[in-house]
Backbone as numpy.savetxt, mean C-alpha at the origin, in Angstrom:
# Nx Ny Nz CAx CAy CAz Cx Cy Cz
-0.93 21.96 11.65 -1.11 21.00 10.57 0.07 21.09 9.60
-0.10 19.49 9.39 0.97 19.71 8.51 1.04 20.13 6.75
-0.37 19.81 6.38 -0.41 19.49 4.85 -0.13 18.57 4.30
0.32 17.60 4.75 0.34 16.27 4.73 -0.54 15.51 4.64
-1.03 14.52 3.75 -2.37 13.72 4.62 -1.59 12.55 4.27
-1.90 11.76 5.54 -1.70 10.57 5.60 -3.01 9.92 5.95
-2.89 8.30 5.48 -3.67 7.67 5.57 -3.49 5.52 5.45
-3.70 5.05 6.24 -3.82 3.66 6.77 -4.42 2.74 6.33
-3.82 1.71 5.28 -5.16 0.65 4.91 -4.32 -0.82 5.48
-5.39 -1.63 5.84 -4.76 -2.83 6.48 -6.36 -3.43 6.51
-6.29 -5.11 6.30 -6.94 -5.87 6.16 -7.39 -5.69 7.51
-8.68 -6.98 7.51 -9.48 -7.10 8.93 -10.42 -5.54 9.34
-11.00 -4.99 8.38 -11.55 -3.75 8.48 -12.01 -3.49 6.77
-13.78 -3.20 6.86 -14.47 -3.18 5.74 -13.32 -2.21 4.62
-13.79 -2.17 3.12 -12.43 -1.29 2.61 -13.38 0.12 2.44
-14.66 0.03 2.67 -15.12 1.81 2.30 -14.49 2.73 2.81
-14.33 2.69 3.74 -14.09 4.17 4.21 -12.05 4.31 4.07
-11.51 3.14 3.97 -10.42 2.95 3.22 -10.40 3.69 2.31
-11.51 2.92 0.99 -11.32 3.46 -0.41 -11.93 4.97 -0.41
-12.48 5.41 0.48 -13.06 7.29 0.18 -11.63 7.99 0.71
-11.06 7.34 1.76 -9.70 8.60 1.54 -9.04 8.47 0.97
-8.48 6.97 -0.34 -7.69 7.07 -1.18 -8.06 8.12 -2.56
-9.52 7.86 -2.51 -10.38 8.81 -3.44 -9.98 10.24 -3.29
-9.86 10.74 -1.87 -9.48 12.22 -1.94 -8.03 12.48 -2.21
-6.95 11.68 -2.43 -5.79 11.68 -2.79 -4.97 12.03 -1.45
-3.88 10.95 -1.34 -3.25 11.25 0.02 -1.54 11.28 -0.34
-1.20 11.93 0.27 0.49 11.79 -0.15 1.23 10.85 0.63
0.56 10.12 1.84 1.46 9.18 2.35 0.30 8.18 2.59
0.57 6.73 2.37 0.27 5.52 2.62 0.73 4.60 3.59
0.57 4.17 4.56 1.00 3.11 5.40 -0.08 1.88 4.91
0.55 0.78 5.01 -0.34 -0.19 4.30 0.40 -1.42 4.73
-0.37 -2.55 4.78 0.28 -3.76 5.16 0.51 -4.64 3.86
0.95 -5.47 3.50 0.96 -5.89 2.28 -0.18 -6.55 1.39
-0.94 -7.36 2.14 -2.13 -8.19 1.56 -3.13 -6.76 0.96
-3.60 -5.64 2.03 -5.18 -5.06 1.67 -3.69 -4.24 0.86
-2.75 -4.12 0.55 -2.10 -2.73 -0.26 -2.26 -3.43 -2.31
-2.23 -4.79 -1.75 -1.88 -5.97 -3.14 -3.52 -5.58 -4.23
-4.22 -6.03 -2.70 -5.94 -6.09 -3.10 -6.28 -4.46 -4.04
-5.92 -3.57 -3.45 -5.85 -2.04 -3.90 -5.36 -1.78 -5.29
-3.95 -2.36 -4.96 -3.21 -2.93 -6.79 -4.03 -3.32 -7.97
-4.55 -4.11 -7.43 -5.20 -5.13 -8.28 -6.20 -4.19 -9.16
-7.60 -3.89 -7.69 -8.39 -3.43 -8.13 -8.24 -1.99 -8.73
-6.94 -1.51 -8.78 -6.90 -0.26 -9.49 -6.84 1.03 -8.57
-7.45 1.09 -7.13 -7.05 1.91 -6.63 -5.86 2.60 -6.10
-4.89 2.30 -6.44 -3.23 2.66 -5.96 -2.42 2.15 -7.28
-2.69 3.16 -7.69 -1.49 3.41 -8.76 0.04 3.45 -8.25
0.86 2.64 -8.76 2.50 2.50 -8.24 3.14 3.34 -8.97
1.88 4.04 -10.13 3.29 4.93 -11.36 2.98 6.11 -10.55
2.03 6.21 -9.95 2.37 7.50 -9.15 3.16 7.96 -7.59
3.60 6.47 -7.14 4.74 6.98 -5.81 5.89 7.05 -6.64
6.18 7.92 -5.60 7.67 8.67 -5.54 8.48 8.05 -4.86
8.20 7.46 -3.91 8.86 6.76 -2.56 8.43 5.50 -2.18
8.81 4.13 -2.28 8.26 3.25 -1.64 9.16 2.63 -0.62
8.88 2.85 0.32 9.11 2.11 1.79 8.89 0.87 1.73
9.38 -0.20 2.55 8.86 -1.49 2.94 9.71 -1.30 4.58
9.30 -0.92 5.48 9.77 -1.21 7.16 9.22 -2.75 7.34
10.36 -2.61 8.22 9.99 -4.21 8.49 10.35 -5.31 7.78
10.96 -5.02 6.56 11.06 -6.12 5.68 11.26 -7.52 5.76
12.02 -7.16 6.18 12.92 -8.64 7.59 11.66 -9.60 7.97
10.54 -8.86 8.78 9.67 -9.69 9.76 8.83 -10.07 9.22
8.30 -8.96 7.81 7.57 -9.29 6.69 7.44 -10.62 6.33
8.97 -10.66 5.65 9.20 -12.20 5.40 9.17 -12.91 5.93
10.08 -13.30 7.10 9.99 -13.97 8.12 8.34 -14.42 8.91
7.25 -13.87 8.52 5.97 -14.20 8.57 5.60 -14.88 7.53
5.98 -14.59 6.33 5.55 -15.56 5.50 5.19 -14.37 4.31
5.32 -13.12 4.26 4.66 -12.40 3.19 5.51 -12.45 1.89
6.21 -13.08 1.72 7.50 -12.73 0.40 6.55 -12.92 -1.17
5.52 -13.97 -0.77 5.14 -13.74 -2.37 4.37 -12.00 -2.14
3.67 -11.32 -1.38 3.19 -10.45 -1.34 3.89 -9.10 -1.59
5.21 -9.27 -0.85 5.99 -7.88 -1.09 7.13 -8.54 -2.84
7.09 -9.58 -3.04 7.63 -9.53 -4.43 6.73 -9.28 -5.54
5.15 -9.36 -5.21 4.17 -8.57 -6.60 4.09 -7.50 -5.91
4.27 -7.06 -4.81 3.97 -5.39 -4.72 5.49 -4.72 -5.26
6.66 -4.95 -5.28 8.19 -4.86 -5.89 8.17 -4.92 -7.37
6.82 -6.25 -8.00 7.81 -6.49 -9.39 6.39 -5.35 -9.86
5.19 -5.08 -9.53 4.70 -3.98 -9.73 4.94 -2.42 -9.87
6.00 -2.58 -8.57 6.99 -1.14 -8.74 7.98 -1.31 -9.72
8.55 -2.01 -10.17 9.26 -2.24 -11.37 9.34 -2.01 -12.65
7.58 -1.99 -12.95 7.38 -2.34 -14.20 7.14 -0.53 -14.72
7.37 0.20 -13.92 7.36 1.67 -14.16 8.49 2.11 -14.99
């Protein structure tokens, strides 16, 4: 083990059991943009507390159509 916990949130899947491992505090997030926005919102994912934000993929992101999504998840990291 690593000591690490990671943990996965992405739409199309109820958010409980989502929101109980953000509850236990995780040091890495993989997240898609829409259920990461929804999290924002509702307060569960604090942005003043990463250290690191990733966007992989950015390119295809957009190119799907997500740009208003990763520019409030960006101007959210910003406002730190």
């Amino acid at each position: 083990m690593t000591g690490i916990d990671v943990t996965q949130i992405y739409g199309g899947v109820p958010h409980d059991c989502q929101i109980k491992e953000l509850k236990t505090g995780m040091d890495i997030i993989v997240a898609t943009p829409g259920r990461l926005l929804d999290f924002i919102e509702s307060k569960l994912i604090l942005l003043k507390k990463i250290k690191y934000l990733i966007i992989d993929e950015a390119d295809r992101i957009l190119e799907m159509g997500f740009e208003q999504q990763l520019n409030a998840i960006m101007f959210e990291k910003g406002k730190l």
